[in-house]
Each structure stands twice: as C-alpha cells, then as structure tokens.
N, CA, C and O atoms as CSV, one atom per row, in Angstrom:
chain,resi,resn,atom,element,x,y,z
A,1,UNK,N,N,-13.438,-0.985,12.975
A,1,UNK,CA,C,-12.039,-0.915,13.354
A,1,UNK,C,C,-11.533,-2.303,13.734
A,1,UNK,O,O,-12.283,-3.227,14.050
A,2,UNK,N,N,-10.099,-2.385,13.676
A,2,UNK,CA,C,-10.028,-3.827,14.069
A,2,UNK,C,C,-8.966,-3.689,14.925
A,2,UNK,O,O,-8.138,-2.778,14.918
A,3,UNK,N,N,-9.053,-5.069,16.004
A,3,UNK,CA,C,-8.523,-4.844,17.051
A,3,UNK,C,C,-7.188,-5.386,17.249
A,3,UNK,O,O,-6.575,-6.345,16.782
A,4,UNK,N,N,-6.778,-3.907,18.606
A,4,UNK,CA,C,-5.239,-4.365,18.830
A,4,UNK,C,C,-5.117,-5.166,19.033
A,4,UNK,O,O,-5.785,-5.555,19.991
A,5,UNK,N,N,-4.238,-6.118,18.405
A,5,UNK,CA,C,-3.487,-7.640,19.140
A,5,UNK,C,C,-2.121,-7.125,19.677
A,5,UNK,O,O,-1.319,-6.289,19.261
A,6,UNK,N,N,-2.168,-8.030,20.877
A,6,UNK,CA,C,-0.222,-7.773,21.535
A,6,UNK,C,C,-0.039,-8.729,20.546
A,6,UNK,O,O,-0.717,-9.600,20.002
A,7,UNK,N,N,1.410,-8.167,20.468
A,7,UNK,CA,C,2.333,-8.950,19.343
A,7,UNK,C,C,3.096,-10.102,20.326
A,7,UNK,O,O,3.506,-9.988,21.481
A,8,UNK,N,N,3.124,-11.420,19.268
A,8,UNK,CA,C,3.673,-12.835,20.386
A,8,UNK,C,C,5.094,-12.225,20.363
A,8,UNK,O,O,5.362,-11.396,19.493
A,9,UNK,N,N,5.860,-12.533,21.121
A,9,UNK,CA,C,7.344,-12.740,21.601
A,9,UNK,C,C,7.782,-14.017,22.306
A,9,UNK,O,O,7.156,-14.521,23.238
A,10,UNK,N,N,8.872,-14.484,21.801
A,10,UNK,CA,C,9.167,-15.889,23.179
A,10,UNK,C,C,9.951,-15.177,23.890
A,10,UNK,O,O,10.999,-14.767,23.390
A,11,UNK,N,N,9.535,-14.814,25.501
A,11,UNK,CA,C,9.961,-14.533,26.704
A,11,UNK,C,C,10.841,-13.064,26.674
A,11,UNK,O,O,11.928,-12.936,27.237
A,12,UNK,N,N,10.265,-12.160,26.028
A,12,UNK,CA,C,10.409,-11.160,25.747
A,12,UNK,C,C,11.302,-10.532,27.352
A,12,UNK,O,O,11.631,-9.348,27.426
A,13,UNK,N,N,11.467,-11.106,28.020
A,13,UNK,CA,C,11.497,-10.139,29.273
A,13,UNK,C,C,13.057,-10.819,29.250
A,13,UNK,O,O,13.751,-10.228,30.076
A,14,UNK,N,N,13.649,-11.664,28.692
A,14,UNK,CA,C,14.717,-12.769,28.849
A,14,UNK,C,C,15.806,-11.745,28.416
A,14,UNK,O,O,15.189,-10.745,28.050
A,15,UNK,N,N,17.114,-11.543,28.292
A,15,UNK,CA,C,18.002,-10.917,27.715
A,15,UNK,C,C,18.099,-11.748,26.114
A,15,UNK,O,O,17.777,-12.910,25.867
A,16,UNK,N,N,18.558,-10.889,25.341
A,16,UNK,CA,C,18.427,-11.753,23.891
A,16,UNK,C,C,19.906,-12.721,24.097
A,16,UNK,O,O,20.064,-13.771,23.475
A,17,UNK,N,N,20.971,-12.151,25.109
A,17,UNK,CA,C,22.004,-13.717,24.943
A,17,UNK,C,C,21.375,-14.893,25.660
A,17,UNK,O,O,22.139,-15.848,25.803
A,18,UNK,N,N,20.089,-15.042,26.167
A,18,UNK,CA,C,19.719,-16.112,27.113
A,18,UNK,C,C,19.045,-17.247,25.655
A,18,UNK,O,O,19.060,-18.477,25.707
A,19,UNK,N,N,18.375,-16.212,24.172
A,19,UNK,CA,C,17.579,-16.961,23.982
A,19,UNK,C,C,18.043,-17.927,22.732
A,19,UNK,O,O,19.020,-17.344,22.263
A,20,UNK,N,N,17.841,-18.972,22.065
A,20,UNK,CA,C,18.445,-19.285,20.912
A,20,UNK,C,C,18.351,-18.651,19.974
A,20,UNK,O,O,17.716,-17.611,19.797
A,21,UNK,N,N,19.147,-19.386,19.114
A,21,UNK,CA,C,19.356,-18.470,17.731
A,21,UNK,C,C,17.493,-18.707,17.056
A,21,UNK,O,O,16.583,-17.886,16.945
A,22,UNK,N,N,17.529,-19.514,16.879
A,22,UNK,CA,C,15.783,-19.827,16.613
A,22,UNK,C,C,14.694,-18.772,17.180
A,22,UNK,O,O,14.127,-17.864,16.572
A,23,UNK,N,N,14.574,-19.183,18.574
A,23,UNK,CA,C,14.169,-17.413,18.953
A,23,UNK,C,C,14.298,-16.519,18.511
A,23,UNK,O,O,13.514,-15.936,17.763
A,24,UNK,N,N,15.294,-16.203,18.857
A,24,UNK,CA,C,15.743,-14.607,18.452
A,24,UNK,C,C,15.115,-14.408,16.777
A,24,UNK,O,O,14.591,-13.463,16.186
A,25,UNK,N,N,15.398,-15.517,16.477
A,25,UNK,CA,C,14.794,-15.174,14.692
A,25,UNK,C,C,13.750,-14.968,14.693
A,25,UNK,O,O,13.489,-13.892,14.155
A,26,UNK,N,N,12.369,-15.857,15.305
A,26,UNK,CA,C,11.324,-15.681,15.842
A,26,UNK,C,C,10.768,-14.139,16.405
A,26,UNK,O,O,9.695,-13.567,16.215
A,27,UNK,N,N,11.980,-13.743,17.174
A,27,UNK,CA,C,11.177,-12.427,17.973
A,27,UNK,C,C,11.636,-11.888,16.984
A,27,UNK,O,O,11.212,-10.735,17.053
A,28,UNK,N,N,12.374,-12.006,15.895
A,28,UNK,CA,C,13.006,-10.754,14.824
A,28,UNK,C,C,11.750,-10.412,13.880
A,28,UNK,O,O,11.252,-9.288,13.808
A,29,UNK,N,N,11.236,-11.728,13.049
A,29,UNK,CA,C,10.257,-12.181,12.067
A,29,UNK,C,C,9.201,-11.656,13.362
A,29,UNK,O,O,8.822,-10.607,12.841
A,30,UNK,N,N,8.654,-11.693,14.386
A,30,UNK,CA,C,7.205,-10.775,14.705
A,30,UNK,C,C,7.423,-9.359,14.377
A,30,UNK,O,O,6.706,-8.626,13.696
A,31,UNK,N,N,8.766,-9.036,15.100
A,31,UNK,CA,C,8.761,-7.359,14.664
A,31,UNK,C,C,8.574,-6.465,13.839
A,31,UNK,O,O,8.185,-5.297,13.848
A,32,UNK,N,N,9.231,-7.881,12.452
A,32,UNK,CA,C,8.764,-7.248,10.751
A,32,UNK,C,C,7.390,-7.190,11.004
A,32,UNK,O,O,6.821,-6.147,11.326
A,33,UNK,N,N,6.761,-8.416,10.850
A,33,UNK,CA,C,5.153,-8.379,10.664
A,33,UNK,C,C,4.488,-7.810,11.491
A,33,UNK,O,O,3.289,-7.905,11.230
A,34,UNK,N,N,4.780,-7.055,12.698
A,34,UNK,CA,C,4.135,-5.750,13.487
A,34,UNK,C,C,4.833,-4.817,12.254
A,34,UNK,O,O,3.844,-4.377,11.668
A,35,UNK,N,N,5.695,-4.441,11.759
A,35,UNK,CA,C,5.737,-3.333,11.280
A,35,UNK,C,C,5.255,-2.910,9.692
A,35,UNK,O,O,5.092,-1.884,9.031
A,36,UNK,N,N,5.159,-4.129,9.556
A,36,UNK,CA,C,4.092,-4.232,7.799
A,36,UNK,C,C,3.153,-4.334,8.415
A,36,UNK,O,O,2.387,-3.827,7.595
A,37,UNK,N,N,2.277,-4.689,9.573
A,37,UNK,CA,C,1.332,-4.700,9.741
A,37,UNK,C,C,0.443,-3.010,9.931
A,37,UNK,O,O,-0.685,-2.711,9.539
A,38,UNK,N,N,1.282,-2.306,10.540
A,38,UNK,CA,C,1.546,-0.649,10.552
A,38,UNK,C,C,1.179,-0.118,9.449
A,38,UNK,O,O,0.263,0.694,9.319
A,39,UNK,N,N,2.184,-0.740,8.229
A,39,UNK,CA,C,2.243,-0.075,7.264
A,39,UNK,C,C,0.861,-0.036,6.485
A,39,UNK,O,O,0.278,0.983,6.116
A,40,UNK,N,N,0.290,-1.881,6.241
A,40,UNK,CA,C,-1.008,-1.729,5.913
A,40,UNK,C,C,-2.372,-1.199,6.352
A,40,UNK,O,O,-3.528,-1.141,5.935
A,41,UNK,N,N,-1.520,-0.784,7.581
A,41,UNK,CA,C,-2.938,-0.231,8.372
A,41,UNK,C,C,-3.096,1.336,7.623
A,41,UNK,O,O,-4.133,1.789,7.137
A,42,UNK,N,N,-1.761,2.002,7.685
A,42,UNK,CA,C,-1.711,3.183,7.049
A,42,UNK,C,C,-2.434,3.022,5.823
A,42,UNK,O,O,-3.317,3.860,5.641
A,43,UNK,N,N,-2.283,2.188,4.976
A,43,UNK,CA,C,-2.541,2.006,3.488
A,43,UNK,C,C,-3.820,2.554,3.407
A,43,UNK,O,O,-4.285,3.558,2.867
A,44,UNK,N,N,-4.592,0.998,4.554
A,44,UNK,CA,C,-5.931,0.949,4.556
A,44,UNK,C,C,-6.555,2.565,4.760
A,44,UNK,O,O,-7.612,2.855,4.200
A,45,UNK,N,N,-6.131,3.153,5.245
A,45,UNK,CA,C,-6.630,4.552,5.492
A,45,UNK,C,C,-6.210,5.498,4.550
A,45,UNK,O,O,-6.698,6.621,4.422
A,46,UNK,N,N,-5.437,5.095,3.995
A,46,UNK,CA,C,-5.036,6.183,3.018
A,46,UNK,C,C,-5.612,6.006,1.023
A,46,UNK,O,O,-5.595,6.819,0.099
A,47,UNK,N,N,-6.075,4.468,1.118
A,47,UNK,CA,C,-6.125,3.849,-0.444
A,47,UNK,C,C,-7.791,4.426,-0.519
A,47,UNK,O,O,-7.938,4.502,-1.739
A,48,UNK,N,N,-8.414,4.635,-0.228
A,48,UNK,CA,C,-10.334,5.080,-0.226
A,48,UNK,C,C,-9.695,6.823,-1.000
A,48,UNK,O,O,-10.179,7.232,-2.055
A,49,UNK,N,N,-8.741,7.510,-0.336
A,49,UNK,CA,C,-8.641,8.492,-0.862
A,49,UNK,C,C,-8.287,8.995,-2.094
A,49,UNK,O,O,-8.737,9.804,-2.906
A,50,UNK,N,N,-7.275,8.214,-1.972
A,50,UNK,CA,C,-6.602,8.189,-3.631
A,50,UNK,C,C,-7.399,7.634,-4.922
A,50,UNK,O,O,-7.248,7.835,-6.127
A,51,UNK,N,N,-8.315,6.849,-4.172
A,51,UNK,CA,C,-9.193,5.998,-5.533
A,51,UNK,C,C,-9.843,7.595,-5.536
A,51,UNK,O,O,-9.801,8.213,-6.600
A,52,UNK,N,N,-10.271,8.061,-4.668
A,52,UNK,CA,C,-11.616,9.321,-4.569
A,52,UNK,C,C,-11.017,10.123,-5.745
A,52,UNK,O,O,-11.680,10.423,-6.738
A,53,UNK,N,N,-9.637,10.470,-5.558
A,53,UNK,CA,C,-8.908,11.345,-6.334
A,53,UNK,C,C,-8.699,11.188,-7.357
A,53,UNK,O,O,-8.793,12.161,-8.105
A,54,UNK,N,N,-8.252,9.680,-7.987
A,54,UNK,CA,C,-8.701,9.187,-9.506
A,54,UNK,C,C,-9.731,9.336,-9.556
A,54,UNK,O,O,-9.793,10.410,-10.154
A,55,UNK,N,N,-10.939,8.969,-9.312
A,55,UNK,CA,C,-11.855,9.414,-10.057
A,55,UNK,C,C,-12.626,10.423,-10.326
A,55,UNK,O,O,-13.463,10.428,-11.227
A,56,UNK,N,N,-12.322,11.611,-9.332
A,56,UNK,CA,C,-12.692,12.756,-9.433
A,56,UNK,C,C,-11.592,13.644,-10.227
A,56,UNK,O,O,-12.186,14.592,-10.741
A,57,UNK,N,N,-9.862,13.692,-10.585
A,57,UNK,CA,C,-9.490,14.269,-11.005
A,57,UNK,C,C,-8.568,13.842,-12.507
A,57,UNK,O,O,-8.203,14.470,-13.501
A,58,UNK,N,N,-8.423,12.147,-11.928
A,58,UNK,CA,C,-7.419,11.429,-13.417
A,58,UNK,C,C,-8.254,11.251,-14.028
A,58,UNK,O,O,-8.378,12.169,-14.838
A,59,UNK,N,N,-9.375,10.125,-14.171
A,59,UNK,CA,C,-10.089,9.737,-14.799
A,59,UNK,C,C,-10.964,10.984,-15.918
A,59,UNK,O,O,-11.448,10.564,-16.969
A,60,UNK,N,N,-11.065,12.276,-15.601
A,60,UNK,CA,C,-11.943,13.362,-16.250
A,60,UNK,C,C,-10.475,13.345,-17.489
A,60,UNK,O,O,-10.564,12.982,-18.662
A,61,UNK,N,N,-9.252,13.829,-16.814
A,61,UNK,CA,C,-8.189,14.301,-17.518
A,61,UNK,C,C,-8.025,13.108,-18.413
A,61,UNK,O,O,-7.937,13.652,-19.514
A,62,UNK,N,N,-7.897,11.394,-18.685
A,62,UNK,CA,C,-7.922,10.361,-19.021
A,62,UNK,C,C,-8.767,10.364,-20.483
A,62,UNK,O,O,-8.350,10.081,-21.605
A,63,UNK,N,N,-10.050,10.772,-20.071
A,63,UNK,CA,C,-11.321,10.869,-20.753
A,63,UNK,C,C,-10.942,12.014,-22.021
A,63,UNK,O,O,-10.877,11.777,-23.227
A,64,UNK,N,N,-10.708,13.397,-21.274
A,64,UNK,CA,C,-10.530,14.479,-22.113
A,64,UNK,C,C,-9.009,14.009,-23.202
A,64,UNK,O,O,-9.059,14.191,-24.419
A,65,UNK,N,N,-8.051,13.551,-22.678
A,65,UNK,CA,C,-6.695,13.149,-23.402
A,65,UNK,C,C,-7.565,12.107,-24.885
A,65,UNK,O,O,-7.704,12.427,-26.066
A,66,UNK,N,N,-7.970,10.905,-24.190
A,66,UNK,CA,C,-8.444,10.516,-25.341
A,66,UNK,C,C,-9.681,10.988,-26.389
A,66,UNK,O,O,-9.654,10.551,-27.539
A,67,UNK,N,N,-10.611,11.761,-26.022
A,67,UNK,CA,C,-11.428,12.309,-26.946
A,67,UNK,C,C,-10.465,13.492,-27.747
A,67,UNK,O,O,-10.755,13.741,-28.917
A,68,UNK,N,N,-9.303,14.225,-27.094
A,68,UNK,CA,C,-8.299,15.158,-28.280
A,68,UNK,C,C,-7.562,14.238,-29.241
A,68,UNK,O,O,-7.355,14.557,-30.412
A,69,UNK,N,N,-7.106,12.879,-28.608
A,69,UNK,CA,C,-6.017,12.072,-29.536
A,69,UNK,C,C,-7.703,11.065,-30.707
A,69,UNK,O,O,-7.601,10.197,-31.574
A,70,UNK,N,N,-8.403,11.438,-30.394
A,70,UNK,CA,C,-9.318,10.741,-31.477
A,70,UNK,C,C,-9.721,12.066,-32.611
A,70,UNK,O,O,-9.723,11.885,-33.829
A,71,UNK,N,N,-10.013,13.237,-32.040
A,71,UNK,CA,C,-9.950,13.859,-33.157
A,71,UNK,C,C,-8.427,14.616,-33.831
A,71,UNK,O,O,-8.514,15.289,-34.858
A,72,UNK,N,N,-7.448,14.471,-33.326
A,72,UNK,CA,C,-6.097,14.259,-33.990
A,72,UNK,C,C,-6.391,13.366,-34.665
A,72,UNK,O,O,-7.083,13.794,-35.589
A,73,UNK,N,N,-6.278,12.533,-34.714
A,73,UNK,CA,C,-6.030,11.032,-35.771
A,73,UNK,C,C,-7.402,11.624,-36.753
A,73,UNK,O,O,-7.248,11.763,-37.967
A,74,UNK,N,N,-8.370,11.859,-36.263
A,74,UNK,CA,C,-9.542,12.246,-37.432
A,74,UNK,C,C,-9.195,13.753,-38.479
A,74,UNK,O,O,-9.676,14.048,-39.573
A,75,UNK,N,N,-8.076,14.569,-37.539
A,75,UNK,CA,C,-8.105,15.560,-38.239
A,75,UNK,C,C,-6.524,15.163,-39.365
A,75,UNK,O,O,-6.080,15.635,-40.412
A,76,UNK,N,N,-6.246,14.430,-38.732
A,76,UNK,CA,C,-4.925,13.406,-39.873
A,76,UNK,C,C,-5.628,12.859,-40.848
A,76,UNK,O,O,-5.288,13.045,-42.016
A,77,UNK,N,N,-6.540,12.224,-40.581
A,77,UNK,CA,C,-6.751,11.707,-41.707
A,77,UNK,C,C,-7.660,11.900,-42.625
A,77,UNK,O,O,-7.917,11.082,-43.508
A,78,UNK,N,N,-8.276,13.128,-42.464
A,78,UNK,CA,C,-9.071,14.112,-43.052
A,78,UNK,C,C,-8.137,15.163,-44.174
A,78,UNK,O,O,-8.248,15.509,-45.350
A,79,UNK,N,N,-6.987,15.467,-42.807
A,79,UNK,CA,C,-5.802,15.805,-43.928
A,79,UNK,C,C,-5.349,14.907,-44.898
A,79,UNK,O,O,-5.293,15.555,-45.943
A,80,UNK,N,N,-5.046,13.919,-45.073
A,80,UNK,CA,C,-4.477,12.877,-45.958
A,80,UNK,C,C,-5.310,12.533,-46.883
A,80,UNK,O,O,-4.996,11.674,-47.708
C-alpha cells in the first residue's frame, strides 16, 4: 500500500483574499493533483480486474471470431 501524504498548501489556514494570485494558483494546482491522484488510485485497483476479464472472457471470444472469419474466407474460396 502506499502512503498517505498531507497534501502541501501555502498557509492554508489564511483567508484566500490574504493570499496572492500565485498562491492561490498554487493551492488550486495541489487540489487537481490530490484529485487525479484519487482517481489513479481508483484505477490502480480497478485495472488487475479488467485485464482478469479480458483474458478470461474477450480474448476466448477474439480467438473464436477469428478461427469463424478464417474458415469463411476458406469456405469463399472453396466456393469460387
């Protein structure tokens, strides 16, 4: 698991008219990257599954699609 970090802020406790415009951009730009940081965390927990699921349920269906479209084309050109 990896660990919580507090997220930086400049003087978070300040009212936002005290701080500059620079700041404020600053505390804006951490908030995104706490909240993509969220998002990839979700990912991370969620992407192991979905591979599980391709390969236990697309990949068979993948396999079977192309062994029918090879004997189509063989039964085409058997016809012809």
């Amino acid at each position: 698991m990896t660990k919580k970090l507090k997220p930086v802020a400049i003087a978070p406790e300040l009212e936002n008219n005290e701080l500059s415009k620079a700041q404020k951009t600053f505390n804006q730009l951490i908030k995104q990257i706490e909240k993509r940081r969220a998002t990839l965390m979700e990912w991370e927990v969620v992407a192991p599954r979905v591979q599980q699921r391709v390969i236990e349920e697309l990949l068979p269906l993948a396999n079977t699609l192309d062994n029918k479209l090879t004997k189509f084309v063989q039964a085409l050109d058997h016809a012809h």
